[in-house]
Residue, then its C-alpha position, 0 to 999 in steps of 0.5 A: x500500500x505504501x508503495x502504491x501511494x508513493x508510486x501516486x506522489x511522486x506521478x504528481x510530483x513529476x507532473x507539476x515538475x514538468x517531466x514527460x509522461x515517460x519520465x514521470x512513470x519512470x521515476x513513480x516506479x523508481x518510488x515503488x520499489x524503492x518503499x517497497x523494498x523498505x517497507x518489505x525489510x522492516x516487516x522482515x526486521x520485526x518479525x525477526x526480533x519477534x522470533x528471537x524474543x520467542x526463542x530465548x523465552x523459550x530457553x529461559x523457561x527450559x533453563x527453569x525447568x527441573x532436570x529429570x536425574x535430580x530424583x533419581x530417575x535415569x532417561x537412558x541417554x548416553x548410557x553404555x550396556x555390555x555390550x558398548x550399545x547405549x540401553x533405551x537411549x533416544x537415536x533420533x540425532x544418530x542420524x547418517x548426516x553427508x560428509x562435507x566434500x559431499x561424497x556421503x559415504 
């Protein structure tokens, strides 16, 4: 919408300035994209700050959190058996991730 009434300035502007009509529709289109352009990063800017508000909200409150072992109790992360093979232990980060020369073997 902003781009769209700069687009409007600026084609009376260009007018009352003399210009052609060539030229007044260039510079009108010069002044959409450019706000635009601004109006479209500043949109981006507050929806960045806004997730990164969430994410360290979100940490905090996992840093509230009372740990599982404080009570004794044991996920199973990280535990080795007999046979050097973690018991009951979570393997969702195990995953094969590609080698970085991209071979991924």
């Amino acid at each position: 919408m902003a781009g769209i009434a700069a687009m409007v300035l600026t084609g009376i502007l260009g007018t009352a300035m003399g210009l052609n009509n060539t030229g007044t529709f260039m510079s009108s289109c010069v002044a959409f994209v450019a706000v635009s352009l601004w109006a479209d990063s500043r949109i981006t800017r507050r929806r960045t700050e806004a997730a990164r508000a969430t994410v360290r909200e979100t940490a905090q409150e996992a840093d509230r959190e009372p740990a599982a072992e404080t009570a004794g109790e044991s996920t199973g992360r990280g535990e080795l058996g007999g046979t050097g093979q973690r018991s009951g232990a979570d393997f969702s980060r195990d995953a094969d991730r590609p080698k970085p020369d991209g071979l991924g073997g």
